[in-house]
N, C-alpha and C positions, 0 to 999 in steps of 0.2 A: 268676368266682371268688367263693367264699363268704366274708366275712370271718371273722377266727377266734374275734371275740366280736358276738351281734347288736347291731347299735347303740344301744337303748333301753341294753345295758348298758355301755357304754365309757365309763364314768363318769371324769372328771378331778377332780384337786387343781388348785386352779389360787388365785393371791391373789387377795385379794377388792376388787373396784376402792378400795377405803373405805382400801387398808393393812392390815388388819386378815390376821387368820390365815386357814391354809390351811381352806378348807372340800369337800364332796365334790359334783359334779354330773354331769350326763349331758353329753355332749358337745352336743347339742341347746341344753339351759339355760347353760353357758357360752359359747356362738357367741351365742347371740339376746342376750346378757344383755352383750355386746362384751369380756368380758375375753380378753383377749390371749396370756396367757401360762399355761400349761399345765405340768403335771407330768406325767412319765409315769404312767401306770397302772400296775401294780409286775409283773399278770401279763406283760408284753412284757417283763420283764429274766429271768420267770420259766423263758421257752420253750427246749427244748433246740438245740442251736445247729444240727443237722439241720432242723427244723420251724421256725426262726426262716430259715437262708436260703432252704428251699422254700419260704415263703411271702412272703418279697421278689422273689423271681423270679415268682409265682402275678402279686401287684399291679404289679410293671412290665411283665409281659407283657398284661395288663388293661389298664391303661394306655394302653399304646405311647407312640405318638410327643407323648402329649399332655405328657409329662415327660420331662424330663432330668436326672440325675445326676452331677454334678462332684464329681472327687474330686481333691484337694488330694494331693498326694506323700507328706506326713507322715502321710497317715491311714494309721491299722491297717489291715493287709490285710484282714483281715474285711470291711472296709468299700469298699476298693479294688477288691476283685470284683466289688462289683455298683455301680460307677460306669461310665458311659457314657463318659465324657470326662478323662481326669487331666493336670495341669500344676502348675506353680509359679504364683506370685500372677498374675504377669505375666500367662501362659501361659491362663493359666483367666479375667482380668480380658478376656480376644482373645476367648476362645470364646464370654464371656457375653454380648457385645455384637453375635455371630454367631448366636444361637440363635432359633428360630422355634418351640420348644414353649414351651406354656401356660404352665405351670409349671417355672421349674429349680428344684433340691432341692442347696441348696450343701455338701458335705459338706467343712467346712474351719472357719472360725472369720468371728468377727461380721463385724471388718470388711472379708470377703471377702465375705461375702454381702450384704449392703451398698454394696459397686463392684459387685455381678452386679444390684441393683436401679437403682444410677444408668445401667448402660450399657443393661441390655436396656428395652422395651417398654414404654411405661405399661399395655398390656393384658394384659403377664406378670405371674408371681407369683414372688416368689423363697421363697424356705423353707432355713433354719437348723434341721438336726433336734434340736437342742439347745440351749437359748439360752444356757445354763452355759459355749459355747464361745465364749471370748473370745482375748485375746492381752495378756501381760502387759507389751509392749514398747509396744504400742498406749495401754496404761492406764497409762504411764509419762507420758503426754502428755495429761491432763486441758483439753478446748475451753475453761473458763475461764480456766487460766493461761498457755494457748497465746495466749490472745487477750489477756492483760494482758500478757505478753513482748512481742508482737508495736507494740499501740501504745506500749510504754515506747521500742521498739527505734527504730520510723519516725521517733518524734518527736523522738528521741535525734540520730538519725548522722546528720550531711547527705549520707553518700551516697543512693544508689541500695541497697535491699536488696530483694534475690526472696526470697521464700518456698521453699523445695521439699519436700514431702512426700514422705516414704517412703510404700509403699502398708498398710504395718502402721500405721494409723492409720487415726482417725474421720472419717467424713463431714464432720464437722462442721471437721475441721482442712483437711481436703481441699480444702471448700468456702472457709477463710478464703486458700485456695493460691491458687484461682481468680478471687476475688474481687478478691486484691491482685498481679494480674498473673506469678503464680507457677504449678506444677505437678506433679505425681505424677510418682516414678517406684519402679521396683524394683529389684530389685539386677541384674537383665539387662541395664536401659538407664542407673545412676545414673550411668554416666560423661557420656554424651550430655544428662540430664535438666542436669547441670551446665556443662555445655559452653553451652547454651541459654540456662541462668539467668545464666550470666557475659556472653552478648552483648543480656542485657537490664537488666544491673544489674551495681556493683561488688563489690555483700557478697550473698552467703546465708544465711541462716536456713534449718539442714536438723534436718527433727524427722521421726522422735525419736530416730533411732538413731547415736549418737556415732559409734560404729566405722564403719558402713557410710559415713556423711560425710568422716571422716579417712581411711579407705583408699581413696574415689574420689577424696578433694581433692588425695592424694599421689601418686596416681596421673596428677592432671589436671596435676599440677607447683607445687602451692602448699603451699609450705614450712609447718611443723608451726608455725612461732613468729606464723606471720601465721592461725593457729588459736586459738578460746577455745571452752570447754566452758562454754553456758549452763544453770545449774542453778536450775530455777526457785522452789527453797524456803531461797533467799537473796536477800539483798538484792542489787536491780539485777545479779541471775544471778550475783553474785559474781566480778563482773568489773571491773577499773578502767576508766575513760577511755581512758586510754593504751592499756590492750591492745584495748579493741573498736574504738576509731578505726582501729588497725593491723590488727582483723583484715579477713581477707577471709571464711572460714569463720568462721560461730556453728553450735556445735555444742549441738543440743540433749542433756540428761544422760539417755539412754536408753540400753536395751542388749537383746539377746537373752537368755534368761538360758538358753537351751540351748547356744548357739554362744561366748558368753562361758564355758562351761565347759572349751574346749579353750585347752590350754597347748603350752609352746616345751618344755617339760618332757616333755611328750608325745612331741611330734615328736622329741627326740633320742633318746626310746627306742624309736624306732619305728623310723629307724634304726638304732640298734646293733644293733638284730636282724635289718636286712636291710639291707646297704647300697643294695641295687637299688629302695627301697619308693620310691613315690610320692605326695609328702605333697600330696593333694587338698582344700582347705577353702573354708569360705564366706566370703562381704566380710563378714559380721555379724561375723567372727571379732576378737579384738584386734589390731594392728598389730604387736604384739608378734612373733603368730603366724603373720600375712599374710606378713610382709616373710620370715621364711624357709623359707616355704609354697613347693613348686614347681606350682602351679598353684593356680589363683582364683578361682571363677567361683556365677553363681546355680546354682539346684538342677537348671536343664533343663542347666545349661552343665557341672555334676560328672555328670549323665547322659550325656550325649553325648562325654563325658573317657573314660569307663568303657567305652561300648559301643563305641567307636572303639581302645579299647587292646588291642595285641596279646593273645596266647594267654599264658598265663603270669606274665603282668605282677603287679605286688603294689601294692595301692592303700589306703594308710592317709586314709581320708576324715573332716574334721572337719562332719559336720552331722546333723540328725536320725535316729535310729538305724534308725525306719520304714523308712524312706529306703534309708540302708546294708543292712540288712539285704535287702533287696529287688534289691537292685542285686546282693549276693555270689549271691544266690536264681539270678538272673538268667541270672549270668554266671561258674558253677561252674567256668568253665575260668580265672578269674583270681583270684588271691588278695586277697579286698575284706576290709575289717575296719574296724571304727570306730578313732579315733584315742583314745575314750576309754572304755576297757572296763567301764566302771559308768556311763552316761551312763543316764539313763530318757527316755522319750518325751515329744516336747511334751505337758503337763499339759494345755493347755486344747483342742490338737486332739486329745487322745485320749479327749476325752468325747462323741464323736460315735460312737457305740455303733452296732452294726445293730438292735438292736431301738430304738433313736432313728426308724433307718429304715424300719426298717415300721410305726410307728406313723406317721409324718405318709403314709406311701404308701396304710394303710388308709382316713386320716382323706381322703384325696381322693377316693379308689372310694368314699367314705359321702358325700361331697359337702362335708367339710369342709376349709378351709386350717389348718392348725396352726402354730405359731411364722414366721408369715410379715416378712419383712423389709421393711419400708417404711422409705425416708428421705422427711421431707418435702419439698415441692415447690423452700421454698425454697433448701433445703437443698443440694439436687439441682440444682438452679441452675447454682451456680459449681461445685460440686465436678465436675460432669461438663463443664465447662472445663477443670479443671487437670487429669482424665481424659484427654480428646480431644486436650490437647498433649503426653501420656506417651505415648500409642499413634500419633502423627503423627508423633514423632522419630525 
């Protein structure tokens, strides 16, 4: 395959190690010169959308086995096409620590690409086609104040407290899970990840996502009063004595802010207009909306609700619209429909564009890596402890 600009010209924007402003180079001069982080080139958003996916099929047929492409559920179909492998965090966190190409190419958000670098290879390379793709439930839970929480909390409670990370969160928190005898989980295994944490400790510390903590903890049989919502830009989380002695759950003050968009409000008029609908949503949802939800589950668990339901069936689904929209695609013969008809797509996994992805698939056929994800070593340490005990439960 011919690339579709010659390399002398594939000039990047890229910062300049110093902080300073964008300036312009050849790919050549900002690889040897180590900066890191790259702009696209503006003709790759230029190309018409025929000649943009021919020529992602041209480089991973080029390619082959030496790459792999994960695509995350929520991505834009555009993008879901030309992924090899698709799942929920969990799902894709299995596959990444099963892969034997060179390079995977995470199409999903930071801190997925980030567990696909703790689980596979130190000889692998992971790649984030856009580093703009982050998670804003992840960046709810800043590694300095997770870890000022964390020793106020030890030194605080004489019990026993475990750590448990959601997988929407940083290495860096990951790593404090693992470090302090704690562990990751996702919304597939949060029940088990808790079941765990409670035969190693009396209290949890679950960050960052308040809802998904309260809908497993109620589910696990621990009463809402023996619950506190840690908010970490208060003093001492803004919790007394009294209620964090009694709790068993610390809820950290996080939230989905796609799956927090669905309401009780919703569902009852999703009902009135069909008595027979099937109100399907995520645990990211509020409890509000769990508790009169007739079914619960992660995003492989609302897929397999979907593709196991009769002919006919009508499925009012609360979670990314990607998602829903792919699923009614799917499965024309059943009546799918989001639960909230102005919902927009995750913001930050919708910035993984295809021409994101032919720009780092070219930059490999030229011999370059582009936005490559590295956690450091020590980093990588514990966090792929608190890994190994999410994928072992």
């Amino acid at each position: 395959m011919t690339l579709n600009i010659p390399i002398t010209e594939l000039e990047q924007s890229a910062f300049c190690q110093d902080g300073s402003n964008f300036r312009t180079k050849t790919l050549e001069e900002e690889f040897n010169s180590g900066v890191r982080w790259q702009r696209i080139p503006s003709r790759y958003l230029r190309l018409p959308v025929d000649e943009l996916n021919g020529a992602i099929k041209d480089a991973k047929s080029l390619l082959g086995d030496k790459v792999v492409v994960l695509g995350h559920h929520y991505q834009r179909e555009d993008v879901i096409e030309h992924s090899d492998l698709q799942g929920d965090s969990y799902l894709l966190s299995k596959l990444a620590s099963e892969q034997t190409a060179e390079v995977i190419i995470f199409c999903g958000v930071h801190f997925m690409a980030e567990t696909a670098d703790i689980l596979s290879s130190s000889s692998q390379r992971v790649i984030l086609p856009n580093m703009a793709a982050g998670c804003s439930m992840a960046d709810m839970a800043p590694t300095k104040q997770v870890e000022d929480s964390w020793n106020y909390l030890s030194k605080k409670l004489r019990s026993i407290i475990t750590p448990v990370s959601y997988m929407n969160s940083t290495a860096e928190i990951k790593s404090l899970c693992g470090q302090n005898n704690g562990l990751v989980c996702t919304s597939s295994n949060a029940g088990q990840a808790l079941s765990w944490a409670f035969d190693h400790g009396e209290k949890v510390l679950f960050i960052p996502d308040q809802h998904l903590g309260r809908n497993t903890a109620i589910e696990y049989g621990i009463p809402e009063d023996e619950m506190v919502v840690w908010d970490p830009y208060k003093v001492n989380g803004g919790v007394d004595d009294y209620s964090l002695e009694k709790a068993r759950m610390i809820l950290w003050k996080g939230h989905c802010s796609v799956h927090t968009r669905f309401s009780v409000n919703q569902i009852n008029l999703a009902r009135a207009k069909n008595k027979k609908v099937n109100i399907l949503v995520h645990p990211e949802c509020t409890n509000e909306v769990v508790s009169i939800s007739d079914y619960v589950g992660s995003t492989e668990y609302i897929k397999e609700m979907v593709h196991n339901a009769p002919n006919g069936s009508s499925w009012a689904i609360g979670t990314e619209i990607n998602l829903v929209k792919r699923l009614a695609h799917t499965y024309p013969d059943k009546n799918i429909f989001c639960l909230d008809e102005m919902i927009c797509p995750c913001a930050t996994m919708y910035r993984i564009h295809p021409a994101y992805l032919l720009w780092v698939l070219e930059g490999l056929i030229a011999g370059y890596v582009i936005n490559q994800i590295k956690v450091k070593d020590s980093t990588q340490l514990y966090a792929k402890i608190a890994l190994e005990r999410m994928l072992s439960l």
